[in-house]
C-alpha positions in Angstrom: 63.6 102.8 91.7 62.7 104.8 88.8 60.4 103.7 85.7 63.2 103.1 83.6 64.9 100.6 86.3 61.6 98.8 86.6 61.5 98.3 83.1 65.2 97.3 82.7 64.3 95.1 85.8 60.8 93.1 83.9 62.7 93.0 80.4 60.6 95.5 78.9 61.2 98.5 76.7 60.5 101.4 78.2 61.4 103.8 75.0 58.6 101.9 73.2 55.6 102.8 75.9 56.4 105.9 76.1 55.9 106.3 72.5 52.2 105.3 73.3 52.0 106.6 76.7 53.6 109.6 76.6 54.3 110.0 80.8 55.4 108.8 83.1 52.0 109.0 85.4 50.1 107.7 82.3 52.7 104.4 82.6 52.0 104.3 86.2 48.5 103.9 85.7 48.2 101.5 83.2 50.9 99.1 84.6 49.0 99.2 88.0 46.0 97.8 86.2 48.6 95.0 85.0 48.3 93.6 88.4 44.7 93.3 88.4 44.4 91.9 84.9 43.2 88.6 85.2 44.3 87.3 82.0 47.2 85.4 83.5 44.9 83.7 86.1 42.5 82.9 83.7 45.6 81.0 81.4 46.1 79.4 84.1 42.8 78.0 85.6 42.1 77.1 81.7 45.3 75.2 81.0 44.3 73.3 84.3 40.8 72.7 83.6 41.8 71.7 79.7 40.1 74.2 78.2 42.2 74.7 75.1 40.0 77.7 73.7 39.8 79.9 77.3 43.0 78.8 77.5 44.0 80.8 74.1 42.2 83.4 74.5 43.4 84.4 78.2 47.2 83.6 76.2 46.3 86.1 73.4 45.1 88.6 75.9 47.6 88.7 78.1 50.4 89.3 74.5 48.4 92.1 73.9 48.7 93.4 77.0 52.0 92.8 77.1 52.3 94.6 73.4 50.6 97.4 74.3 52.7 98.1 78.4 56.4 97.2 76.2 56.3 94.2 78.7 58.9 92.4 75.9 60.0 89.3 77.9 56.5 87.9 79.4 54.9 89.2 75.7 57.9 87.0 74.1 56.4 83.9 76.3 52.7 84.6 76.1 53.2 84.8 72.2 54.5 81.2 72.2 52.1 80.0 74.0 49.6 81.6 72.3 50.8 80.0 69.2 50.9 76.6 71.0 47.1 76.8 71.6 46.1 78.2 68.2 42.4 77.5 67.4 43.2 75.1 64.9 45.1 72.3 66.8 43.1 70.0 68.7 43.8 69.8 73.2 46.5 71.1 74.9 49.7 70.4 73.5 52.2 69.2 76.1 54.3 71.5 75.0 52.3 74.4 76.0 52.3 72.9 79.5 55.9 73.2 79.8 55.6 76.6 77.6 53.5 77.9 81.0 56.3 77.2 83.5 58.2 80.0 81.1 55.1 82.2 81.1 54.6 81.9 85.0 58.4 82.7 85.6 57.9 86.4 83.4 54.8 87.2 84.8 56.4 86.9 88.1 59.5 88.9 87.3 57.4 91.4 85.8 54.6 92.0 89.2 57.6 92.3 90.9 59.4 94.5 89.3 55.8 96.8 89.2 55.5 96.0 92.7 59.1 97.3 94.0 58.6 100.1 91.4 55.5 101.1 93.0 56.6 100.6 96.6 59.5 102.8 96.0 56.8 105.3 94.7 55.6 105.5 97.7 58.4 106.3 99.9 
């Protein structure tokens, strides 16, 4: 699999990274680290424990993230969601519960597109 397919693969926009990160060892790199992040965890563990402000912050985080790798379709999700917790509204919405199924299903995709990406690496 090359870069490109991984990115076709996670929704992403490859063009766009490489804009920022200009190779392709460089992209490597930085969306290894994407599987250690632990923004996504934390979103998670917050939204269960109902911590509304962890919970935006790990959202916010993990767009950014996103913004910065070209990770478009788990960024598209994360922004929602970070717009369902915004500072200013009181609790957990329930629609940002059901606005983390959508966020869990992307990040998936995109660890396993990195993952088969870097396995084929490896080969």
């Amino acid at each position: 699999m090359t870069i490109q397919e991984c990115y076709q693969k996670l929704g992403g926009d490859f063009e766009k990274v490489k804009t920022r990160l200009p190779s392709v060892s460089l992209i490597t790199k930085f969306i290894t680290k994407f599987l250690d992040d632990s923004s996504f965890s934390e979103l998670c563990r917050a939204l269960e424990e109902g911590q509304r402000e962890e919970a935006f912050r790990a959202a916010h985080t993990l767009k950014g993230v996103c913004a910065n790798l070209g990770f478009d379709q788990l960024g598209a999700s994360a922004c929602k969601l970070t717009e369902l917790l915004r500072p200013e509204r009181n609790g957990i919405p329930e629609d940002a519960v059901l606005m983390l199924d959508e966020v869990k299903q992307d990040y998936e995709s995109t660890a396993s597109a990195i993952r088969a990406y870097l396995a084929s690496c490896s080969e």
